[in-house]
TORTOR-102781 format. One line per field, with one value per atom (N, C-alpha, C, O): residue in one letter; atom name; x, y, z. Coordinates in steps of 0.001 Angstrom, whole numbers, plus 500000, padded with zeros to 6 digits. Each point is the difference from the previous one (the first is absolute). Last residue first. Layout:
TORTOR-102781
type	a/...
atom	CA/...
X	X/...
Y	Y/...
Z	Z/...
end
This chain:
TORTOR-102781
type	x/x/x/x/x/x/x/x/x/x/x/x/x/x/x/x/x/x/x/x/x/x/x/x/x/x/x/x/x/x/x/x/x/x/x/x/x/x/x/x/x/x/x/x/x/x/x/x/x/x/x/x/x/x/x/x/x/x/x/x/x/x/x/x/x/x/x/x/x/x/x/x/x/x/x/x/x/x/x/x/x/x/x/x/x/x/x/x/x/x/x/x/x/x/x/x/x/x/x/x/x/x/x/x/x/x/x/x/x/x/x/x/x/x/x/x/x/x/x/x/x/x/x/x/x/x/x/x/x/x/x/x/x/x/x/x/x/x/x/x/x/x/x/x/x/x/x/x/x/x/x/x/x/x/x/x/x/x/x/x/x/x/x/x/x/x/x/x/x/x/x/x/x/x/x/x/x/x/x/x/x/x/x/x/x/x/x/x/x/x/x/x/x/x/x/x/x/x/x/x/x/x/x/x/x/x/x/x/x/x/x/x/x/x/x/x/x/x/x/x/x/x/x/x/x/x/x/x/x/x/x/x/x/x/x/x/x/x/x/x/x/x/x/x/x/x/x/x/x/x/x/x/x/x/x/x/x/x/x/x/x/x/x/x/x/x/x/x/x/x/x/x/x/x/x/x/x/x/x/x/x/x/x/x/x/x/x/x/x/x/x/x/x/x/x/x/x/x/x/x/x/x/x/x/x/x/x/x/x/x/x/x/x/x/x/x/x/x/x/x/x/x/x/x/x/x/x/x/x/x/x/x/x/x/x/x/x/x/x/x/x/x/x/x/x/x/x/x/x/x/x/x/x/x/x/x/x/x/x/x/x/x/x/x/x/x/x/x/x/x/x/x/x/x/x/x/x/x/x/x/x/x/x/x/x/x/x/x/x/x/x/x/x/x/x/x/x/x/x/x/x/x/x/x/x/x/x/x/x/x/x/x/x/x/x/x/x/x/x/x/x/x/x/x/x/x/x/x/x/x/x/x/x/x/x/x/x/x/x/x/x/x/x/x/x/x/x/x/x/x/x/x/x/x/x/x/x/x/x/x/x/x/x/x/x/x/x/x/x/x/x/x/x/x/x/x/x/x/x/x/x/x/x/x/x/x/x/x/x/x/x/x/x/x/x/x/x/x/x/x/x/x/x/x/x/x/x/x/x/x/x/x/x/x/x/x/x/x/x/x/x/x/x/x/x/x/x/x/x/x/x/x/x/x/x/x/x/x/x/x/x/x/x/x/x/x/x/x/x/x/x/x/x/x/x/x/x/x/x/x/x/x/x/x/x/x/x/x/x/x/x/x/x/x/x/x/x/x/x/x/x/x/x/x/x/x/x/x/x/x/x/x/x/x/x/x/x/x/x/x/x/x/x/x/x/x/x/x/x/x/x/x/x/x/x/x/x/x/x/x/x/x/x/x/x/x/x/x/x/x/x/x/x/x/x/x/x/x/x/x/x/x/x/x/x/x/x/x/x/x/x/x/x/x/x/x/x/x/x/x/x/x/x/x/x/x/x/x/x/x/x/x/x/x/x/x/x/x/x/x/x/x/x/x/x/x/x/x/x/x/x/x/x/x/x/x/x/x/x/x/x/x/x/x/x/x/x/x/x/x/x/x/x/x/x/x/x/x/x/x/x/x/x/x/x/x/x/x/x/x/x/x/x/x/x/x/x/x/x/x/x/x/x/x/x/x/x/x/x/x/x/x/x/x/x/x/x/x/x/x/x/x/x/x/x/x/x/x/x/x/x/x/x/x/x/x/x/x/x/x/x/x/x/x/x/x/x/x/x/x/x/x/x/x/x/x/x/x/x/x/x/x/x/x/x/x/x/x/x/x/x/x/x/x/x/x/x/x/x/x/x/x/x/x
atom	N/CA/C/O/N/CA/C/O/N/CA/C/O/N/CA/C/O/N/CA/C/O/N/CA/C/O/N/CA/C/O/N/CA/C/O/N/CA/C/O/N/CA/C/O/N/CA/C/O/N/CA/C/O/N/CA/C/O/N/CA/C/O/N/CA/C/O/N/CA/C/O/N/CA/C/O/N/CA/C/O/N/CA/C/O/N/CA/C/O/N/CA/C/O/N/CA/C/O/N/CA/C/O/N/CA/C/O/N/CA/C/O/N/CA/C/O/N/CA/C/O/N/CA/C/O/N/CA/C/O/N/CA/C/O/N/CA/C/O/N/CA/C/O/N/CA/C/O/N/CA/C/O/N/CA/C/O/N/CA/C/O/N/CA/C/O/N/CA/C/O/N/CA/C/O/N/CA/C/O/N/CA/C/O/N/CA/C/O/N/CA/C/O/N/CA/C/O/N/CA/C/O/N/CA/C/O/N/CA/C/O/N/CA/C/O/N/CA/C/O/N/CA/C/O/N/CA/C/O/N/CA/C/O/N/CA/C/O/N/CA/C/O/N/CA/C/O/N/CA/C/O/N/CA/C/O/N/CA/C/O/N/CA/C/O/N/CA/C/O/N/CA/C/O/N/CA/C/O/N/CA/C/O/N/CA/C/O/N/CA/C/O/N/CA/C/O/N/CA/C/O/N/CA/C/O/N/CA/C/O/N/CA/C/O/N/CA/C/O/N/CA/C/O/N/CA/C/O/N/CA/C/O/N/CA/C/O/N/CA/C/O/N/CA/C/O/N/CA/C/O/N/CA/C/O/N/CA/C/O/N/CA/C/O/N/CA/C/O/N/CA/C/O/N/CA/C/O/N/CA/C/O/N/CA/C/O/N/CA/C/O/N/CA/C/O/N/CA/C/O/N/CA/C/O/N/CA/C/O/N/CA/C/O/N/CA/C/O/N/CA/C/O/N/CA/C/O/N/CA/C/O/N/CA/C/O/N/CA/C/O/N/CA/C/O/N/CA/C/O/N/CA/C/O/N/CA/C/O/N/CA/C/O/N/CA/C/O/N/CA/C/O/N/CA/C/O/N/CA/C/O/N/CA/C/O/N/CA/C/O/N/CA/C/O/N/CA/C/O/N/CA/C/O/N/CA/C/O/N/CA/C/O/N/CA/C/O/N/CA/C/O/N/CA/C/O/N/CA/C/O/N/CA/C/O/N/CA/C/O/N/CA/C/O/N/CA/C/O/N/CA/C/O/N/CA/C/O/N/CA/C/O/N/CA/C/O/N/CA/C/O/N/CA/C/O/N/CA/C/O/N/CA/C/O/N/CA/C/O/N/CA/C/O/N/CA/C/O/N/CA/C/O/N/CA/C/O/N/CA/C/O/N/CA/C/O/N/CA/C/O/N/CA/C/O/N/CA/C/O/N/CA/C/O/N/CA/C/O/N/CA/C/O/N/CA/C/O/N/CA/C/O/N/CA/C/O/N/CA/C/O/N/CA/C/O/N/CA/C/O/N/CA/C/O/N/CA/C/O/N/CA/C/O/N/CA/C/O/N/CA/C/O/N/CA/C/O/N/CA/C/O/N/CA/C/O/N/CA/C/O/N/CA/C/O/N/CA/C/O/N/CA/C/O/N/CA/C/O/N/CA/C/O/N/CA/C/O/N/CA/C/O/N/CA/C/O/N/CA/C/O/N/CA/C/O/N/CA/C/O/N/CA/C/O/N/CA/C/O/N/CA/C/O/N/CA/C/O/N/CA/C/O/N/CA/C/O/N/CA/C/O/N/CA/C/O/N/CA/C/O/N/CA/C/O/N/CA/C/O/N/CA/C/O/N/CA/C/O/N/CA/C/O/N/CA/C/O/N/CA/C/O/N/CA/C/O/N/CA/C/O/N/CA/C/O/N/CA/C/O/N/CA/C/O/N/CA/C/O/N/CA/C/O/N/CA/C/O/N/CA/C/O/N/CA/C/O/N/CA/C/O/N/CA/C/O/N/CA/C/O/N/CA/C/O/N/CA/C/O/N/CA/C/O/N/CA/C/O/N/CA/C/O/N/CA/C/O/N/CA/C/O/N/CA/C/O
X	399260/501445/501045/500900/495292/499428/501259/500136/500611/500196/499690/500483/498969/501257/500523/501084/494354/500424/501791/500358/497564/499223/500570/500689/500655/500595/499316/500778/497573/501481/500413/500438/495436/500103/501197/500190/499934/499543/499712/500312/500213/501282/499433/500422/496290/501374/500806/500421/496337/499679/501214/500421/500327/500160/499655/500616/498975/500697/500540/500757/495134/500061/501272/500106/498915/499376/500199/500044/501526/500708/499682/500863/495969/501566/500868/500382/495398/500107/501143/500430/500157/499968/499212/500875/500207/500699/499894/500887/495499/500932/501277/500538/496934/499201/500925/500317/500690/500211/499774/500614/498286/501149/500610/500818/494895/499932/501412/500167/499504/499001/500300/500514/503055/498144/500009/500973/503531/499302/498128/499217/506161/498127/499732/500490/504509/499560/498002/499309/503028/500360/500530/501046/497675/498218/500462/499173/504450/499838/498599/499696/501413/501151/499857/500822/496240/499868/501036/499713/500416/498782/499768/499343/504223/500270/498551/500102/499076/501291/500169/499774/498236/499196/500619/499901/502333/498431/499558/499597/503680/500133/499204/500178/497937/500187/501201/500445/497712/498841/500732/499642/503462/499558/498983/500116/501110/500972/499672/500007/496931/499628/501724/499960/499965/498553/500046/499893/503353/500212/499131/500089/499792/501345/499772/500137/496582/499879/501255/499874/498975/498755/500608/499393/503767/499536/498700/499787/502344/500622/499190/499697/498713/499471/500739/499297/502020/498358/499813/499572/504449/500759/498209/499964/500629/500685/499913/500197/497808/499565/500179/499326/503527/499239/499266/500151/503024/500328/499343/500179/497728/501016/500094/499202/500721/499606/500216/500933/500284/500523/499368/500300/500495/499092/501038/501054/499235/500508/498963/499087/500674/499631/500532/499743/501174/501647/498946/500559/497070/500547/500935/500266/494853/501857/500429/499457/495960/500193/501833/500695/496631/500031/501221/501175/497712/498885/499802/498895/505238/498677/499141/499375/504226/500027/499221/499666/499015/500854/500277/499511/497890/501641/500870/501212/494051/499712/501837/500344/498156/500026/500379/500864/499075/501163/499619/500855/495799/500916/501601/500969/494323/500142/501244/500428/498012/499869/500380/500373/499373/501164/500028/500893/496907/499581/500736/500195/501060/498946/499171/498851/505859/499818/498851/500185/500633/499737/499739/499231/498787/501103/500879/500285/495708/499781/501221/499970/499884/498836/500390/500287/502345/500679/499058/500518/498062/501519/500355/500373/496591/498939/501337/500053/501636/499166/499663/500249/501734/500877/499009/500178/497496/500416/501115/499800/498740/498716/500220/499192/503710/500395/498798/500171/500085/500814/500196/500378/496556/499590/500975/499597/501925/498777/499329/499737/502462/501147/499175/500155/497443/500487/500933/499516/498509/499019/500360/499408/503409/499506/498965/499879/500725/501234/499900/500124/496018/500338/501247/499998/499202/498891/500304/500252/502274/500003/499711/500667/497317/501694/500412/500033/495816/499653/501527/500053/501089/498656/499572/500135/501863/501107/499041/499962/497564/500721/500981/500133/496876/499346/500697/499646/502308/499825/499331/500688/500041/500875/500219/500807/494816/500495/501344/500066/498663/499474/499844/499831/502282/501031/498741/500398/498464/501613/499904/500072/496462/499873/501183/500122/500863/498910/499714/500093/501606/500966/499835/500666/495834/500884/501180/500204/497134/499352/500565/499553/502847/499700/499347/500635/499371/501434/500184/500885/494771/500147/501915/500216/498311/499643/499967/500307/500175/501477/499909/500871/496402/499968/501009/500370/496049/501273/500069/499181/497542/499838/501837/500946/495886/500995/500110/499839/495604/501138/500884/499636/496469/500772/500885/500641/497173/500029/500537/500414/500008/501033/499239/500694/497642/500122/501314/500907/497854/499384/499761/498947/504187/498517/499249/499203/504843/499850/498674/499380/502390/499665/499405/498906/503067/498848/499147/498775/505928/498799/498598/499057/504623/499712/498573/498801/502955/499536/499414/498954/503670/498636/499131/498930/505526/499378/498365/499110/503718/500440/498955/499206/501886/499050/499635/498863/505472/498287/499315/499794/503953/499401/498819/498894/504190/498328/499760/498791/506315/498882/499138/499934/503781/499097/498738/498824/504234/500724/499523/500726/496610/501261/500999/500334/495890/499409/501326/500108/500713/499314/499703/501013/499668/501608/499488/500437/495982/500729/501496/500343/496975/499496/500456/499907/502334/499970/499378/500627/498685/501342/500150/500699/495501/499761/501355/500058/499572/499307/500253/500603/501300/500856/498783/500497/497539/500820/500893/499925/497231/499213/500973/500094/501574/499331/499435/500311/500705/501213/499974/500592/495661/500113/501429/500069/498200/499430/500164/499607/502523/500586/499256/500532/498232/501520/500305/501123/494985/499674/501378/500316/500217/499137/499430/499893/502114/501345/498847/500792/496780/501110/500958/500764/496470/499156/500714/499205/502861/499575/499313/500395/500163/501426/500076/500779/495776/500055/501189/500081/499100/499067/499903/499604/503325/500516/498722/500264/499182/500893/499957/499433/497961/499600/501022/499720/502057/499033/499504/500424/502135/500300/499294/500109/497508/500913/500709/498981/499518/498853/500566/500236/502957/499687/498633/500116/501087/500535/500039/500094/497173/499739/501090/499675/500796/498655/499769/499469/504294/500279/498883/500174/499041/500905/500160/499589/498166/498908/501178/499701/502247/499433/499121/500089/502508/500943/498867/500025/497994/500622/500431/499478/500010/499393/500760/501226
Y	188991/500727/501156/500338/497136/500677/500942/501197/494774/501230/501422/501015/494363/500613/501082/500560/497508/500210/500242/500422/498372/501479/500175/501019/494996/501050/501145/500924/495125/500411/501356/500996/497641/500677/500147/500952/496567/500892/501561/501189/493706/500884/501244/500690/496272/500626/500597/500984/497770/501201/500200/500953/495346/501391/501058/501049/494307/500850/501385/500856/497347/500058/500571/501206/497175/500945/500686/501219/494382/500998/501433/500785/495769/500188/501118/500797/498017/500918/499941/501047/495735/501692/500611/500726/494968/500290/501638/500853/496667/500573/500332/500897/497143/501401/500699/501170/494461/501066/501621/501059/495032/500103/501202/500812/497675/500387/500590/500949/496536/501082/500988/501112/495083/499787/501734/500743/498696/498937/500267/500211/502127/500168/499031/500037/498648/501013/500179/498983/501673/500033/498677/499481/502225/499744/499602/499358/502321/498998/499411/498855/504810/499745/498475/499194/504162/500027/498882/499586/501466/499418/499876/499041/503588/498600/498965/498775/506012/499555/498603/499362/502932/499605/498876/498794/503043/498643/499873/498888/504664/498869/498524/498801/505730/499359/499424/500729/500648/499478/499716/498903/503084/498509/499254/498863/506216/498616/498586/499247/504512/499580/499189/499025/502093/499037/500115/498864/503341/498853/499351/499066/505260/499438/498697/499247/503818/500750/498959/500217/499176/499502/500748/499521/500494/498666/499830/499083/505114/499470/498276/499389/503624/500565/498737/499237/500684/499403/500331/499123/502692/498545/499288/498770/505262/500707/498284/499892/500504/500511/500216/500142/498210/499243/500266/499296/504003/498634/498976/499439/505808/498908/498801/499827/504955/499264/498494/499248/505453/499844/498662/499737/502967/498630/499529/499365/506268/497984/499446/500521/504654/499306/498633/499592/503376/499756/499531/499671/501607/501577/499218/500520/496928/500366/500984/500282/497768/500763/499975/500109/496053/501389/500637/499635/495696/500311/501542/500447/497202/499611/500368/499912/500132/498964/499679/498831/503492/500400/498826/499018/501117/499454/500373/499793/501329/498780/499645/498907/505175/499611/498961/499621/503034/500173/498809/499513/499749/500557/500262/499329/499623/498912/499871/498925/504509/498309/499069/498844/506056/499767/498038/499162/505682/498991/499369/500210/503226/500272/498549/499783/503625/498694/499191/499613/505650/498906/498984/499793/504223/499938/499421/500711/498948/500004/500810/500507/498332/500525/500774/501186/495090/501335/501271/501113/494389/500805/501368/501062/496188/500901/500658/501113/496798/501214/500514/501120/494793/500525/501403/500804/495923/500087/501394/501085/496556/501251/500096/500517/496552/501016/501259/501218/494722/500268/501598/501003/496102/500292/501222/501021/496379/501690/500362/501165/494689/501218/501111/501021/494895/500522/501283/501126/496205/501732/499981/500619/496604/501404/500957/501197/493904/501073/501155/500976/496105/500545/501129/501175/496537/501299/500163/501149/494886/501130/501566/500984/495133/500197/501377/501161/496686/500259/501489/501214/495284/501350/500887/501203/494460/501041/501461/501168/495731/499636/501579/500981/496977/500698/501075/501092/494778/501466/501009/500886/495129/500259/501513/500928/496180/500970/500159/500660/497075/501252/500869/501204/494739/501112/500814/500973/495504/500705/501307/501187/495887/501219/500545/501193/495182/501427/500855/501106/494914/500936/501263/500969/496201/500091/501097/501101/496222/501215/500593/501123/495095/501046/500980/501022/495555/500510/500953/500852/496835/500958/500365/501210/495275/501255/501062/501155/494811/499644/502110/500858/495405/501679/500657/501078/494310/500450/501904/500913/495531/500799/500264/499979/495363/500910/500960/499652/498444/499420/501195/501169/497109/501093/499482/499128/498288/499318/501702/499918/499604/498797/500287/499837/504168/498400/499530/500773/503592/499666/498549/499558/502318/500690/499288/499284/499224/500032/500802/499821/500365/498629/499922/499476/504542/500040/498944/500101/500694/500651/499607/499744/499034/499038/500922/499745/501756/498766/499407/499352/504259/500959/498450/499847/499532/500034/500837/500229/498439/498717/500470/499192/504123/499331/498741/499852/502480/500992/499026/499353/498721/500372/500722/499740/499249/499692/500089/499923/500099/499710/499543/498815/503805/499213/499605/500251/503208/499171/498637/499026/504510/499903/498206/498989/502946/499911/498672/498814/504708/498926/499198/499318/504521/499271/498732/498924/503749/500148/498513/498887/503293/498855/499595/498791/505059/498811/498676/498943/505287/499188/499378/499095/503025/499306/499432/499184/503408/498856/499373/498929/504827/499177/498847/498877/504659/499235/498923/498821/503692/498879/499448/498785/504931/498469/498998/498811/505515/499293/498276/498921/503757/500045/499091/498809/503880/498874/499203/498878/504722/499397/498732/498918/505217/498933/499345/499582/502727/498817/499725/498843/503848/499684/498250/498790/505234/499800/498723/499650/502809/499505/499429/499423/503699/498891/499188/499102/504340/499346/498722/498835/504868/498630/499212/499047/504786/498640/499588/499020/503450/499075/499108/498840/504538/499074/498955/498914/505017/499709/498289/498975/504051/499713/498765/498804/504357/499135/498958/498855/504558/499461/498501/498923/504755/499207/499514/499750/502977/498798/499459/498843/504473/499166/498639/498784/504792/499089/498951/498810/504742/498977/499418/499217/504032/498897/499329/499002/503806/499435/498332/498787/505500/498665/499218/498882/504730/499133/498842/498844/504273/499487/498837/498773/503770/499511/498657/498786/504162/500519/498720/499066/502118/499229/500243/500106
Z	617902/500914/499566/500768/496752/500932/500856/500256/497061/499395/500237/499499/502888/499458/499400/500160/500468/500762/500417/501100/494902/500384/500953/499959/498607/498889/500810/500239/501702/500744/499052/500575/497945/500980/500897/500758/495066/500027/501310/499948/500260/499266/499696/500928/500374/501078/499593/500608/496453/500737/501523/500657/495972/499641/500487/499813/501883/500403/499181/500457/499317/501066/499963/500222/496311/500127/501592/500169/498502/499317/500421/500392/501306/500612/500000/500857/496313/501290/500753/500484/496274/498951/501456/500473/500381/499909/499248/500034/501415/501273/499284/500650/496005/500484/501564/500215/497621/499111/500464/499876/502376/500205/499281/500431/498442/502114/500312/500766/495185/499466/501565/500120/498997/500330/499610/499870/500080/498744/499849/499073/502399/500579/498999/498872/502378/499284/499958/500059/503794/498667/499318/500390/504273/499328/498856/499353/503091/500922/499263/500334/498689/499539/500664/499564/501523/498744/499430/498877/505634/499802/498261/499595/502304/500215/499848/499929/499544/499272/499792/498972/503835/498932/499369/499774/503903/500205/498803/499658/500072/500515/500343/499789/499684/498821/500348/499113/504769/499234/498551/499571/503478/500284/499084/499542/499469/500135/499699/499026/502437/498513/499754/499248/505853/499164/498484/499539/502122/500354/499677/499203/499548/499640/500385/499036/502529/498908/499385/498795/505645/499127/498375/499042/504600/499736/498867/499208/501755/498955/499839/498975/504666/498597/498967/499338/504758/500553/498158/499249/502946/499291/499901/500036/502277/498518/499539/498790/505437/498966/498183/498979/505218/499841/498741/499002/502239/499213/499522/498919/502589/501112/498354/499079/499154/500657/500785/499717/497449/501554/500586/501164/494098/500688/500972/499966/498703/499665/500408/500642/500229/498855/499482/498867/504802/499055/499012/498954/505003/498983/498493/498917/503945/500240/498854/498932/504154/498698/500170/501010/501506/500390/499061/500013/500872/499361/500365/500309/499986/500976/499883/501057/496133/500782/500583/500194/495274/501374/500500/499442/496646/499651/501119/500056/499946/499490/500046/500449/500174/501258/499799/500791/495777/500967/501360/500740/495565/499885/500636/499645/501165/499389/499378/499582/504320/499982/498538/500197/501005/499279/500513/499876/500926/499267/499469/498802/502727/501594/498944/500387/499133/499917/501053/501154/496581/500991/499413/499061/499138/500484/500986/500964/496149/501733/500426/501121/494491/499828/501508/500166/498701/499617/500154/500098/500957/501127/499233/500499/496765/501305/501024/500523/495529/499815/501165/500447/500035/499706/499574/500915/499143/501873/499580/500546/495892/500262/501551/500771/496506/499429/500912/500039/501371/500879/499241/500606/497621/501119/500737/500559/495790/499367/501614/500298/500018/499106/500116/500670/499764/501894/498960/500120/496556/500983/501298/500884/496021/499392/501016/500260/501545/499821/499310/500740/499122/501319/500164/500366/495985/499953/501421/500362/498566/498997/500073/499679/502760/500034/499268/500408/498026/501319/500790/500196/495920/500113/500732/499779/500791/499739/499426/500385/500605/501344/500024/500732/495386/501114/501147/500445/496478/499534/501022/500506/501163/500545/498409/500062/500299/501361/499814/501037/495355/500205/501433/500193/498855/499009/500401/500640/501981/500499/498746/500318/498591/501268/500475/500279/496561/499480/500366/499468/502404/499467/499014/499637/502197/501113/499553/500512/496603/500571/501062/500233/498219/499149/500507/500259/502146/500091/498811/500083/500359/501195/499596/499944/497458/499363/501489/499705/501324/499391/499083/499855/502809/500100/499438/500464/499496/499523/500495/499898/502899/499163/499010/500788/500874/500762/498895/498830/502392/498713/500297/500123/503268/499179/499636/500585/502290/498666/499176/498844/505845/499178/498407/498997/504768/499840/499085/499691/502530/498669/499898/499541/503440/500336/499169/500606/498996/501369/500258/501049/494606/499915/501867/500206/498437/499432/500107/500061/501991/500604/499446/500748/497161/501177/500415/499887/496319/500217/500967/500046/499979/499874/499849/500590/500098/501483/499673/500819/495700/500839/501117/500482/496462/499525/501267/500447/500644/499564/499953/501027/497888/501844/500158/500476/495320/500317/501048/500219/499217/499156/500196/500325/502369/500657/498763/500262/499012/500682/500231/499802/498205/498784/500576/499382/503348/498718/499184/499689/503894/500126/498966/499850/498919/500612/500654/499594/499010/498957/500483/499602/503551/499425/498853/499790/502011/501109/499356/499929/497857/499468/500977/499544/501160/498683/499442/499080/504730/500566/498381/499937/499777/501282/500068/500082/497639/499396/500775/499654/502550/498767/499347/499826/502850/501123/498755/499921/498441/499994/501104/500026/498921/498771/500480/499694/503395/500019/499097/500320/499835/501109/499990/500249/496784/499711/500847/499714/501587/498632/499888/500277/502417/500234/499254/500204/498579/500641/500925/500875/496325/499239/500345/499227/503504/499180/499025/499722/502622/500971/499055/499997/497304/500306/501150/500046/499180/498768/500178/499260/504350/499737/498792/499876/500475/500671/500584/500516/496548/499297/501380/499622/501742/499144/499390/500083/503116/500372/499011/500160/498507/501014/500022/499413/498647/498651/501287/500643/502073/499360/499189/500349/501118/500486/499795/500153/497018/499874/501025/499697/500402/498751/500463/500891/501959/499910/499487/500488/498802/501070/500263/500115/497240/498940/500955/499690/501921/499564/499152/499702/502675/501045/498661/500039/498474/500894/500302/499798/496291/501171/500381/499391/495396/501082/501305/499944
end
């Protein structure tokens, strides 16, 4: 195969390739907002018993009238912690696949330079770990401080904090008696096994 036509393909594989992690990088962001909203109410929730319910009440009796029979929501803090474990699988998922195909990305930047002869594609790659977003020879992560300390918060600090919260939420529910109680406590668990887990990947990644 000639210069010129490997050059072509790979550039489309390029392209191609970063539309599907555009799309992934995408969904993981909105995915990490859901969750942040769903452990706010969560904490809410936890701190402030029945507030929720207290104000879906009010609201309901204030439109509806007095004679609605106040609702129990006591089962929303379950479903609640249901949606957390399956968005925060999703989440790291998402996570996951992003990182493997920025790598392979950087592996088909690394071809086309060598194809081109020249460092003439090198955005996700050399450029990505320069200081200023312009190719460097020493190959380090040259990048500004701010940047270097934006990754660890979401990949170390958030699955941290979140099983901490669990944590203390499980231990603080003990021992589960109600059925409701039972159930937040095994998505909990679940919950924080998938943290553990993804700190293990993301550690081992290095």
């Amino acid at each position: 195969m000639k210069k010129e036509k490997r050059a072509k393909l790979l550039l489309a594989h390029h392209k191609d390739t970063f539309q599907i992690i555009l799309y992934h990088w995408k969904a993981r962001n909105r995915l990490f907002l859901f969750i942040l909203t769903l452990i706010a109410l969560i904490a809410l929730d936890f701190y402030s018993q029945s507030s929720i319910s207290q104000w879906v009440n009010a609201f309901i009796k204030k439109h509806l009238g007095n004679e609605v029979p106040t609702l129990d929501f006591e089962i929303m803090g379950t479903v609640t912690i249901f949606l957390l474990l399956t968005l925060v699988i999703e989440y790291y998922k998402r996570s996951i696949n992003v990182d493997r195909q920025y790598r392979y990305l950087i592996s088909v930047e690394e071809k086309i330079c060598d194809v081109m002869k020249g460092d003439y594609i090198t955005r996700e790659g050399k450029s990505y770990f320069s200081r200023t977003g312009v190719p460097e020879i020493d190959g380090k992560n040259n990048r500004p401080i701010y940047l270097r300390f934006v990754g660890p918060m979401y990949t170390y600090f958030f699955p941290a904090v979140l099983i901490l919260f669990l944590v203390y939420k499980i231990v603080h529910d003990f021992p589960p008696i109600k059925m409701t109680t039972i159930l937040n406590t095994i998505f909990g668990l679940l919950i924080i096994v998938y943290n553990f887990l993804y700190l293990a990947w993301a550690i081992r990644k290095k």
